[in-house]
C-alpha positions as CSV (number, residue, x, y, z in Angstrom):
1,X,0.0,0.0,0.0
2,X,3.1,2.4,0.8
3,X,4.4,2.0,-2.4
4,X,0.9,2.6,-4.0
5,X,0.9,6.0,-2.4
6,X,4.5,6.7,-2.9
7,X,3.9,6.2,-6.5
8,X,0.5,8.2,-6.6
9,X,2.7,11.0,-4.7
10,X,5.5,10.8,-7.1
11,X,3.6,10.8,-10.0
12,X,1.3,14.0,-9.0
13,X,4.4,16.1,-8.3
14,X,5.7,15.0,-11.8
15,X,2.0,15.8,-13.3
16,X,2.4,19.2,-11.4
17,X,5.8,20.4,-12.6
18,X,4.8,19.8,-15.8
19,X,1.8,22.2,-15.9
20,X,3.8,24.8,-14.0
21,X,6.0,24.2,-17.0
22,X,3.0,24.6,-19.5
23,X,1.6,27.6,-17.7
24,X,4.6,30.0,-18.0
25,X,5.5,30.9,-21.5
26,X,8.3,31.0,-24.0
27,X,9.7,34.8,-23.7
28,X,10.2,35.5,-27.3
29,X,13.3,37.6,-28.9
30,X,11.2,40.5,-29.4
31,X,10.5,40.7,-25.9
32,X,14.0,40.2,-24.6
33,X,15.0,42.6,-26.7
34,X,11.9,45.3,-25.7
35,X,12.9,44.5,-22.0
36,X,17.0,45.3,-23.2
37,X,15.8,48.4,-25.0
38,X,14.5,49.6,-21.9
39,X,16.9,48.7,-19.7
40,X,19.7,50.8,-22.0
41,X,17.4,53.7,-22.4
42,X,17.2,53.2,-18.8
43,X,20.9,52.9,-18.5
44,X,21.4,56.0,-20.1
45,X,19.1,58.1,-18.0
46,X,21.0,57.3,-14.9
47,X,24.4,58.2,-16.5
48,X,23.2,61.5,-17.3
49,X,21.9,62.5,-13.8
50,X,25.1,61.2,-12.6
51,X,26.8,63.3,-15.1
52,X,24.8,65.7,-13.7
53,X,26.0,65.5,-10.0
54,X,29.5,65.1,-10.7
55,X,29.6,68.9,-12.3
56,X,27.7,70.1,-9.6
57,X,30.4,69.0,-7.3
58,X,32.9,69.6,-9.6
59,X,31.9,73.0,-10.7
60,X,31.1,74.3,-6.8
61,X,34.2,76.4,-5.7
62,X,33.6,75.5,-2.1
63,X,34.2,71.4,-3.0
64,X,37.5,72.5,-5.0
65,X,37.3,69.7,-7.8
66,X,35.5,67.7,-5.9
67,X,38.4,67.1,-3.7
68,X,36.8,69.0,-0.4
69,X,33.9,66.9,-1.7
70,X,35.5,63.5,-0.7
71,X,36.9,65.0,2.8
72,X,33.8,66.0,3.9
73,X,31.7,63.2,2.8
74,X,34.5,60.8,4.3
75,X,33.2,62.9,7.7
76,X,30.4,63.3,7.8
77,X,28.3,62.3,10.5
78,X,31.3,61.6,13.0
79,X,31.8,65.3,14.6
80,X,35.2,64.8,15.7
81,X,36.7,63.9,12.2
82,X,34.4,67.1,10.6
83,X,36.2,68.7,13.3
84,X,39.8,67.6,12.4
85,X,38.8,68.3,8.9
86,X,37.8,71.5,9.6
87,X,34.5,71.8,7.9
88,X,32.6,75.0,7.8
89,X,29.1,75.7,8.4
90,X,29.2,77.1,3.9
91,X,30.6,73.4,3.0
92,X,28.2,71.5,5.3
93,X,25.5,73.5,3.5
94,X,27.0,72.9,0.1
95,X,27.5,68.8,0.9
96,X,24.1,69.0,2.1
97,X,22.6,70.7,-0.7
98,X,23.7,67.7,-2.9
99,X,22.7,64.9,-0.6
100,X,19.1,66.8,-1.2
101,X,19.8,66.2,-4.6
102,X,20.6,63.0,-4.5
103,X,17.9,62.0,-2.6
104,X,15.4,63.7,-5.1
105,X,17.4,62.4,-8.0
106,X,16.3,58.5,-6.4
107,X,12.4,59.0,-6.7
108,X,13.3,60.7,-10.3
109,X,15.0,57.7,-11.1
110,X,12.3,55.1,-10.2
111,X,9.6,57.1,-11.5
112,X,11.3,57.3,-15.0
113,X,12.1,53.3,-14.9
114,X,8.4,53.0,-13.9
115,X,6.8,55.1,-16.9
116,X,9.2,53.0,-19.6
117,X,8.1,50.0,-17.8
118,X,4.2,50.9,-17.8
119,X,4.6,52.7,-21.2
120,X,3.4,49.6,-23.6
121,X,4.6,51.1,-26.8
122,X,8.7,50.8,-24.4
123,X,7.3,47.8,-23.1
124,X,4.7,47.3,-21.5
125,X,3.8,45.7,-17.3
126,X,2.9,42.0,-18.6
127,X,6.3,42.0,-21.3
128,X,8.2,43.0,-18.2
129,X,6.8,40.6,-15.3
130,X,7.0,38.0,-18.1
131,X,10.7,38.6,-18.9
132,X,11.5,39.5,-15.1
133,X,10.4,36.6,-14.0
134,X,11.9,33.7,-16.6
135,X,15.2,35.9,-16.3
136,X,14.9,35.1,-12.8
137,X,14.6,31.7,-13.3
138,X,16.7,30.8,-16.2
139,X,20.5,31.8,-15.9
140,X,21.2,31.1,-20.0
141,X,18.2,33.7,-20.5
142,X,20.0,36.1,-18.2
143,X,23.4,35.8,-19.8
144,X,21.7,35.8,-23.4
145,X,19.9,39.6,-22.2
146,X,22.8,40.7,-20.7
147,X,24.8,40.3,-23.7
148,X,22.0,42.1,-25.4
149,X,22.2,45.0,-23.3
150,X,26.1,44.8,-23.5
151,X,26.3,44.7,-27.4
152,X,23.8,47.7,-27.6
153,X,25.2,50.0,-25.2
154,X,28.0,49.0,-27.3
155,X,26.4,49.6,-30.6
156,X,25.4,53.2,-28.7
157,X,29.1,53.8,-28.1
158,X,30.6,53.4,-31.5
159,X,27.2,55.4,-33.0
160,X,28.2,58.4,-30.9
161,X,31.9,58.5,-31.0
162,X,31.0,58.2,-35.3
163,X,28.8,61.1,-34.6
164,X,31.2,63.0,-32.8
165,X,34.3,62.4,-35.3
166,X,32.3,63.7,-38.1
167,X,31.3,66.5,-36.2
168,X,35.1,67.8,-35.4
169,X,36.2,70.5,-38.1
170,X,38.4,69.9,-41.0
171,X,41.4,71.5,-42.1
172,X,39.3,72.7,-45.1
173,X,40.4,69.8,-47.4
């Protein structure tokens, strides 16, 4: 009788992997490459706010490069090293005034992902649960999108240094 149950056991877990199989679908090529699309255009969003931040600091007497920048950020929070570092009350404002941006530049960040996400002509909620969730599950899918993203951020690079060489003047020749 054990073994009768054993096998009915065994072969219900076998009929039920199977339809769990069934039930989740093929992610298609188009799809993977919708959900890479998005996370480039992503991708490039993010570099540019961090572009952004870096000239703030960089531009912003008081941080000196970006130099003062690091001491004081290395400090902060522990009085006695902003106190060996000498930190005035005009650089704590400064610092501060780009942790406030930082901190804004966060929600502007996931809001932005969020619209190309919901956006279904980018890619759509059901495209990206769909491809989320098999990339989550299937390692050769997530090296097969990874390369995606890596030869089109690529395929960006060379398309933008071309764009910039034939924008550079010419002797007149």
């Amino acid at each position: 009788m054990k073994k009768v149950l054993l096998f009915g056991a065994f072969f219900a877990c076998f009929a039920m992997s199977g339809f769990a199989q069934e039930a989740t679908e093929e992610v298609t090529t188009e799809e993977l490459t919708k959900f890479a699309n998005m996370e480039v255009e992503f991708d490039e969003f993010r570099i540019s706010l961090t572009e952004k931040m870096k000239s703030m600091i960089q531009d912003n007497e008081i941080f000196q490069g970006g130099a003062r920048y690091n001491e004081i950020k290395a400090a902060w929070g522990d009085e006695a090293k902003m106190t060996e570092a000498e930190i005035t009350d005009e650089e704590k404002a400064a610092y501060e005034e780009v942790q406030a941006f930082l901190d804004s530049q966060q929600d502007v960040m996931r809001e932005y992902k969020t619209d190309l996400i919901m956006n279904d002509s980018i890619l759509g909620a059901s495209i990206y649960n769909k491809v989320n969730g098999a990339v989550k599950e299937d390692p050769a899918l997530k090296e097969k999108l990874d390369t995606m993203i890596a030869e089109m951020k690529a395929k960006q690079e060379a398309e933008k240094e071309d764009a910039e060489d034939t924008e550079k003047p010419t002797d007149g020749k």
